[in-house]
C-alpha positions in Angstrom: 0.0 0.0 0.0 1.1 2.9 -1.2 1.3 6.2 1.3 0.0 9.4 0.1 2.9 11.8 -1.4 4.0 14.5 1.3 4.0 17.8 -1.4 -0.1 16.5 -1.8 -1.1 16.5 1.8 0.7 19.8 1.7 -0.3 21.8 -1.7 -4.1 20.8 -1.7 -4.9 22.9 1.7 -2.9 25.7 0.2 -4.4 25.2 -3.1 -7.9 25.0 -1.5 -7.2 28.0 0.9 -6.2 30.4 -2.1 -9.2 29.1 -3.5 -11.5 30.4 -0.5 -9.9 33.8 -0.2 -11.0 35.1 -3.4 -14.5 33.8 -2.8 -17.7 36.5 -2.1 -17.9 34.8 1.2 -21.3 33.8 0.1 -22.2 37.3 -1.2 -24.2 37.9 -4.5 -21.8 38.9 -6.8 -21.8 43.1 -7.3 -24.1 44.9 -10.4 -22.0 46.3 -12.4 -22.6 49.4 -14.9 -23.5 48.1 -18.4 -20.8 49.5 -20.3 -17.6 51.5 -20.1 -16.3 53.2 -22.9 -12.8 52.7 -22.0 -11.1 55.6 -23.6 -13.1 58.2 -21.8 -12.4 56.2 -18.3 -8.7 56.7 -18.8 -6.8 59.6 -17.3 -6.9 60.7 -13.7 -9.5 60.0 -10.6 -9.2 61.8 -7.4 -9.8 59.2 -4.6 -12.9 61.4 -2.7 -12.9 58.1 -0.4 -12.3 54.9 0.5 -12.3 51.8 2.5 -8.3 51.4 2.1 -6.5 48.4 1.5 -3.3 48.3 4.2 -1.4 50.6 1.5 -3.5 52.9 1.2 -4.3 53.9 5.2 -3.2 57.3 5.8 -2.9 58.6 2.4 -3.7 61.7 1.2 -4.2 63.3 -1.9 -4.3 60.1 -3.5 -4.9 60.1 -7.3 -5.3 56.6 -9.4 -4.3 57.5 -13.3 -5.2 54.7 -16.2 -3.4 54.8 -19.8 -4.8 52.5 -21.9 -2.2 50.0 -23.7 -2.1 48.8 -27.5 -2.3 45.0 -25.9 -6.1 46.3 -24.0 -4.2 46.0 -20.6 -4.5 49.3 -18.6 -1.5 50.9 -17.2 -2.4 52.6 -13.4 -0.5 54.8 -11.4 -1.3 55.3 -7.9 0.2 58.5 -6.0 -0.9 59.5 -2.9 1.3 61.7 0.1 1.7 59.3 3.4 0.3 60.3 6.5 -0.1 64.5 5.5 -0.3 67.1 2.7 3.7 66.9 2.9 4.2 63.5 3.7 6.3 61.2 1.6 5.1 60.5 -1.8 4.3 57.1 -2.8 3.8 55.2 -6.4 2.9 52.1 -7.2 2.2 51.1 -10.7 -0.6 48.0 -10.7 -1.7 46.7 -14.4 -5.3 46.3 -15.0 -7.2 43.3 -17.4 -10.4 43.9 -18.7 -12.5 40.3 -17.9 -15.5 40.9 -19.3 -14.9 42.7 -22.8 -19.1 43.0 -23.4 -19.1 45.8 -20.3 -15.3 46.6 -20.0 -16.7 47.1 -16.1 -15.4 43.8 -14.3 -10.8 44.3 -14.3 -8.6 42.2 -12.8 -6.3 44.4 -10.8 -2.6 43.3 -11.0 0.0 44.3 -8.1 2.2 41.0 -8.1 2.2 38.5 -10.8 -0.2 36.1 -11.0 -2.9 37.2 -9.0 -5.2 39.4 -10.4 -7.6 41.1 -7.7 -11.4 41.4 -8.2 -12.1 45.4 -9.9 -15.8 46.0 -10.4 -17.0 49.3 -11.9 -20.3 49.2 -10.2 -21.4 53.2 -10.4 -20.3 55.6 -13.5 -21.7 58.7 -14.1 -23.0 59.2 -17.3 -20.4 62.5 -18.0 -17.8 60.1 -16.7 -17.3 62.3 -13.4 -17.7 59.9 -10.7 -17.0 56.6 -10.1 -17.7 53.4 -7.8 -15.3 50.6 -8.1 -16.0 47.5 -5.8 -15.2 44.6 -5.0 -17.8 41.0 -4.8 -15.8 40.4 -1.3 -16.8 44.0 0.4 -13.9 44.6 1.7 -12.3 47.5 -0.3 -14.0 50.3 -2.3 -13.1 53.3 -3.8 -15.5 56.5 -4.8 -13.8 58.6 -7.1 -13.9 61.7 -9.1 -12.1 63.8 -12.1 -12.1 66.5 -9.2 -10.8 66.6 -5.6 -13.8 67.2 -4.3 -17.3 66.9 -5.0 -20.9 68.0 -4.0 -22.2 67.0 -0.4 -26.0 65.4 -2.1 -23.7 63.3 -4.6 -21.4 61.8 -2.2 -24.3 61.2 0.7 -25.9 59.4 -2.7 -23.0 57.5 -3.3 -22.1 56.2 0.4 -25.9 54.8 0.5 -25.3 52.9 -2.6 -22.3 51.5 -1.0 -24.1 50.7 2.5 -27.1 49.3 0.5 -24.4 46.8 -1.5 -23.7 45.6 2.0 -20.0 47.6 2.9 -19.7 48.6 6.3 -19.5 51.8 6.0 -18.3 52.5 9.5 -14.8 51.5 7.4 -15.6 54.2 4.9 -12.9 57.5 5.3 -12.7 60.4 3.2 -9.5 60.7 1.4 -7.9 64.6 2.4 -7.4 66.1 -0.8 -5.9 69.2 -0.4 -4.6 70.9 -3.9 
């Protein structure tokens, strides 16, 4: 009788435990908008707020910049000062994958090769001003803007979207943008 091979017993949990993490948790996956003309979404979006990944926690004046490559990829840049107006600047330079080329609204966000993270342009409006982008796990959100600020009614209106997709919006900060 045979005994079970070692690098089995000990890829398969890991295997199954990557699967898990980038599972909804149960969670209907997140309405998207029904189409995004790609080459008006490029350029720069003011982060109004957020619920931040661990990066992203104390940033300010955070802008998120797409150029759209020959191959379809999307080339970001993400600035933002740590900590204050003055703080040190950071960069980081994800790559972004359309996955669903019928609504160019579901991305696969790339910071370290292979894993692509769930991007889900769930709110657009229709002068391609503001922006919702989401994620099916609810843990990270973004709402931005083509300005560093924007009117009180419209964010209220876009925190209950958020809330009503089931955030916790006790998570949700505004980004300080200060320009």
């Amino acid at each position: 009788m045979s005994k079970p091979h070692l690098l089995n017993k000990t890829i398969a949990p890991l295997f199954v435990a990557f699967l898990a993490a980038g599972c909804a948790g149960g969670k209907e996956p997140l309405a998207t908008v029904d189409y995004v003309d790609l080459d008006r979404f490029m350029g720069d979006w003011y982060v109004i707020a957020d619920i931040p990944t661990f990066v992203e926690k104390g940033a300010h004046n955070s802008v998120e910049t797409y150029e759209l490559n020959d191959d379809g990829s999307i080339a970001t840049t993400f600035v933002f000062r740590k900590d204050g107006f003055d703080g040190k600047r950071k960069e980081y330079n994800p790559r972004g994958f359309v996955t669903n080329t019928e609504t160019n609204a579901v991305w696969g966000m790339q910071f370290i090769w292979p894993i692509k993270a769930d991007y889900r342009i769930v709110y657009l409006a229709d002068d391609y001003s503001q922006t919702v982008i989401a994620r099916n796990k609810r843990d990270y959100v973004w709402v931005m803007a083509r300005t560093p600020t924007i009117p009180e009614a419209d964010y209220q209106m876009l925190v209950k979207m958020i809330g009503d997709m089931g955030y916790d919006l006790d998570k949700l900060r505004k980004v300080p943008q200060q320009w």
